[in-house]
C-alpha positions as CSV (number, residue, x, y, z in Angstrom):
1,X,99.7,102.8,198.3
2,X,99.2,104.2,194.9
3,X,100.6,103.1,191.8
4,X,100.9,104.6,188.5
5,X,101.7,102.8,185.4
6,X,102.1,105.9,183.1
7,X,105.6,106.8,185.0
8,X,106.1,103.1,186.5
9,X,105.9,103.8,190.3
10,X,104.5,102.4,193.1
11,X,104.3,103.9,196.5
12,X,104.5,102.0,199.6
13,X,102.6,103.7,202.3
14,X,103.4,103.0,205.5
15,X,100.9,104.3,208.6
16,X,101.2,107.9,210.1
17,X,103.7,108.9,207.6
18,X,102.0,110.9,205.8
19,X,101.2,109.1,203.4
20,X,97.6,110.5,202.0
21,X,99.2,113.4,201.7
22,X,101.5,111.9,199.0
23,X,99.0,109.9,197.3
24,X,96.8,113.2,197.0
25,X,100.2,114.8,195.2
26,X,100.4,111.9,193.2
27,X,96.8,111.6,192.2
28,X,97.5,115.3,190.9
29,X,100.6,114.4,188.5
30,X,98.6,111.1,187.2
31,X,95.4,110.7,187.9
32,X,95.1,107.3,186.0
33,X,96.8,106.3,188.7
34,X,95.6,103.3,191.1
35,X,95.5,103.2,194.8
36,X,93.1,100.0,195.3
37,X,94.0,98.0,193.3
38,X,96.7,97.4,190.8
39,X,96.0,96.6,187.3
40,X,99.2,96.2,185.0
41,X,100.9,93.0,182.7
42,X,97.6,91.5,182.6
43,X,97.0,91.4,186.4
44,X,94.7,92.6,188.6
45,X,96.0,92.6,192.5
46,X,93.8,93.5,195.4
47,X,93.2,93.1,199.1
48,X,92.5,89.4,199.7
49,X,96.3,88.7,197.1
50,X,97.9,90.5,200.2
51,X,98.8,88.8,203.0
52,X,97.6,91.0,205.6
53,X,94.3,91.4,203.5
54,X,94.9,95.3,202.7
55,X,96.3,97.1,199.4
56,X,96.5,100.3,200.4
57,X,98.6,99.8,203.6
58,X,100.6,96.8,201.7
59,X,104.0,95.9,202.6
60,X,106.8,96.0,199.7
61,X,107.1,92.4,200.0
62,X,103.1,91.5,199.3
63,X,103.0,93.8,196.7
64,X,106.8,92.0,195.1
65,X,105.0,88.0,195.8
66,X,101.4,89.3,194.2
67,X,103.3,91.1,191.3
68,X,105.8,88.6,190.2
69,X,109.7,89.6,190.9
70,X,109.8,90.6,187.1
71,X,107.1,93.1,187.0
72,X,107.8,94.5,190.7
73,X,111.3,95.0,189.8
74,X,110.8,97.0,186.9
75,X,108.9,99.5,188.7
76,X,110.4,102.8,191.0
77,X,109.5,101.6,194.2
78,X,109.7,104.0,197.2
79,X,108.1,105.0,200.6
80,X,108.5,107.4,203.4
81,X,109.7,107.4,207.2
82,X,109.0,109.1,209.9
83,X,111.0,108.7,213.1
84,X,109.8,105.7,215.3
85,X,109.4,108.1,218.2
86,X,107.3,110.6,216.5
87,X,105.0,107.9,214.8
88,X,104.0,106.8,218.3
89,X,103.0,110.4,219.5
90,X,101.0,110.8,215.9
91,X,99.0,107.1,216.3
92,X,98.3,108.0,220.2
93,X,96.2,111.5,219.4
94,X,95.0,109.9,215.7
95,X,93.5,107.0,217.8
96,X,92.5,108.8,220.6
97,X,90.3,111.0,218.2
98,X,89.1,108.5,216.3
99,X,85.6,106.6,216.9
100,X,84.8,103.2,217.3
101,X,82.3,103.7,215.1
102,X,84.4,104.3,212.2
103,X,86.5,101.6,212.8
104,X,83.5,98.9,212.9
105,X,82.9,100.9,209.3
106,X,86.2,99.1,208.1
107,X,85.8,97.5,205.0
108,X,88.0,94.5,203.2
109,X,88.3,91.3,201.8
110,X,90.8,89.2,204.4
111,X,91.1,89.4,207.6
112,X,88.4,92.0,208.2
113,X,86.8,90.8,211.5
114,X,90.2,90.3,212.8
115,X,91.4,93.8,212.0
116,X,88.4,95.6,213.4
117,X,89.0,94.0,216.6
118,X,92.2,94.9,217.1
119,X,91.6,98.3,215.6
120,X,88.6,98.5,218.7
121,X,91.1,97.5,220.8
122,X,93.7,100.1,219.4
123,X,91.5,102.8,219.6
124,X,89.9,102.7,222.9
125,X,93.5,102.2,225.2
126,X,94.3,106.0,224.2
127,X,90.9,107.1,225.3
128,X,91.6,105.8,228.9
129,X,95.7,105.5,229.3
130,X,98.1,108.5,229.4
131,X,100.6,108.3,226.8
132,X,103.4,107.6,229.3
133,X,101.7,103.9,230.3
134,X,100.3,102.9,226.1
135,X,103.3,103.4,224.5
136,X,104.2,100.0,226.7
137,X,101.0,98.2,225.2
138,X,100.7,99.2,222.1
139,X,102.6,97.4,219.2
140,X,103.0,99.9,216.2
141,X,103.7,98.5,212.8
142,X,107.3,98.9,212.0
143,X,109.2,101.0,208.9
144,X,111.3,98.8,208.6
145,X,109.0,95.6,207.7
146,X,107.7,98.3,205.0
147,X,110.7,98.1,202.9
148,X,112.2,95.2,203.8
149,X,111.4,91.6,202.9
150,X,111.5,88.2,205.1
151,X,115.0,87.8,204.7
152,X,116.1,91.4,205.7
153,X,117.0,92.1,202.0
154,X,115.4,96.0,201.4
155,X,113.5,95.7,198.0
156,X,112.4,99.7,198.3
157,X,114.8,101.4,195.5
158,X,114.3,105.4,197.8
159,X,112.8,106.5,201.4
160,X,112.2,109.6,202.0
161,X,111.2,111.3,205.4
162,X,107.8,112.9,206.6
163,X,109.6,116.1,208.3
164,X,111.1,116.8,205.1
165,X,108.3,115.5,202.8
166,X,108.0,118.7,199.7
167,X,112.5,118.4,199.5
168,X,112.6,114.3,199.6
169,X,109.5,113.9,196.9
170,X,111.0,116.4,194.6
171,X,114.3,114.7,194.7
172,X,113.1,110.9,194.0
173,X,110.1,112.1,192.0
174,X,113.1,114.2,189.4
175,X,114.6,110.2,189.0
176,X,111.3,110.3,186.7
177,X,111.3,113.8,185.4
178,X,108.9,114.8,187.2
179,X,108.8,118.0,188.1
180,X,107.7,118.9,192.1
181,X,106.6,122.7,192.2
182,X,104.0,122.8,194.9
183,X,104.5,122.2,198.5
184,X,103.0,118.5,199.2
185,X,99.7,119.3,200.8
186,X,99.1,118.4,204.9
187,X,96.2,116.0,205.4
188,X,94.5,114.2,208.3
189,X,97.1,116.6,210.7
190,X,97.1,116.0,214.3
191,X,97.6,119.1,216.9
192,X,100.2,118.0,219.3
193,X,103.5,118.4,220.2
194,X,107.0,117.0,219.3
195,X,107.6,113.3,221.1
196,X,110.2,115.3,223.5
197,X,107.1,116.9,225.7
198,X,106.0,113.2,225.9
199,X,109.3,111.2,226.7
200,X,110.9,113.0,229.2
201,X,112.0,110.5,231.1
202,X,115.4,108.7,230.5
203,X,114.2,105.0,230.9
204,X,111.2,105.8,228.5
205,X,113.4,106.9,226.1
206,X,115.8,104.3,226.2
207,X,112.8,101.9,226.4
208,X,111.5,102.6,223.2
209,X,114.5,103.4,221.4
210,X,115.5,99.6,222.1
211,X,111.9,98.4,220.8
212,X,112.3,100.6,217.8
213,X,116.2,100.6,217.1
214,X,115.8,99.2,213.8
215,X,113.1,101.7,212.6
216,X,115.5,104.7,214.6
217,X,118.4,103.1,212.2
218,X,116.3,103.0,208.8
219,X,115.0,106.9,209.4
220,X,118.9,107.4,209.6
221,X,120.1,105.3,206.5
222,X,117.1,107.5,204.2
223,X,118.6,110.8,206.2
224,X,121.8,110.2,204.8
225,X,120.7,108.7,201.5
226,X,118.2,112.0,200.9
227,X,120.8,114.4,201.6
228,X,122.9,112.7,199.3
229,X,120.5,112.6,196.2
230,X,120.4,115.7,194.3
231,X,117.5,116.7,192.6
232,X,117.9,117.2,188.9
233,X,115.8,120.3,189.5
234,X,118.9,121.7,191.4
235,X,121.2,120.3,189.1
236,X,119.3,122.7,185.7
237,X,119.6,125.7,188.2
């Protein structure tokens, strides 16, 4: 997450969507900004006010019950997607390359013994299970539980998409007046292909796109709604 008081925005950052690469870019145009913790009204809100017992991986809804509906509500709250399909190819090499080491070195205030075991776990099926076989096991964190809250109302005001990360920024960042230039720099980039080398067969695909159908849906909705916003950039040339 990162949050910035200065312009009034809060970024929701949702797994493997690229989402240190947007705090970076937003650390650059405020770098009072906060991505720990979140100090503003008089509170302070950190890991163990979440319910999951992490800030910077927060869901829209902790961040709305730890902030009050008043305070959350008049921030610019947004996030980015990335389609369910290619998410799953991204978490399968990221935790295949990552060490069980670092994910012992996990640090936190709720919750922690219970994340690193299931972040062991996590990481050490890709080490011995082809793609074709984990994406049956593993259970990724949905989009959609990003931006929505408990009773399937969204509370995330724009999403934009990973594949098109530099266009969708500079749209929803212009809502501000802030002015996107630079090309959103790539960090923690996996080398692998697209997820169509890796589901080639029919009943995969229709497999997951069941599991995943409301994430597949929510990619669509911020397609539409992104190509729909115009940047004010665009609109001055």
């Amino acid at each position: 997450m990162y949050f910035s008081e200065k312009y009034k925005l809060l970024f929701i950052a949702c797994p493997k969507t690229g989402s240190k690469s947007v705090k970076k870019l937003l650390m650059e145009i405020d770098p009072t900004g906060q991505y720990n913790t979140i100090e503003f009204n008089g509170l302070k809100i950190t890991s163990k006010d979440m319910h999951y017992g992490m800030v910077v991986h927060a869901r829209a809804w902790e961040f709305k019950n730890a902030l009050g509906e008043e305070n959350y509500n008049s921030l610019m709250v947004f996030g980015i997607v990335r389609h369910p399909f290619d998410r799953l190819v991204s978490s399968y090499f990221h935790n295949k390359a990552q060490s069980i080491t670092q994910v012992l070195g996990w640090k936190g205030q709720k919750n922690l013994l219970k994340r690193k075991i299931k972040g062991a776990i996590s990481h050490t099926l890709p080490k011995i299970l082809p793609i074709a076989i984990w994406v049956f096991i593993y259970k990724m964190k949905s989009n959609y539980d990003y931006f929505y809250d408990r009773e399937g109302n969204r509370i995330v005001k724009y999403i934009g998409r990973t594949n098109h990360l530099t266009e969708d920024l500079r749209k929803i960042l212009s809502v501000k007046g802030i002015s996107l230039k630079n090309e959103v720099p790539h960090i923690n980039t996996t080398s692998h292909k697209s997820h169509h080398n890796y589901f080639k067969s029919k009943w995969i695909v229709n497999y997951l796109t069941k599991k995943y159908q409301k994430d597949i849906d929510l990619y669509k909705l911020a397609e539409k709604e992104m190509n729909s916003l115009v940047s004010s950039q665009n609109i001055s040339n």
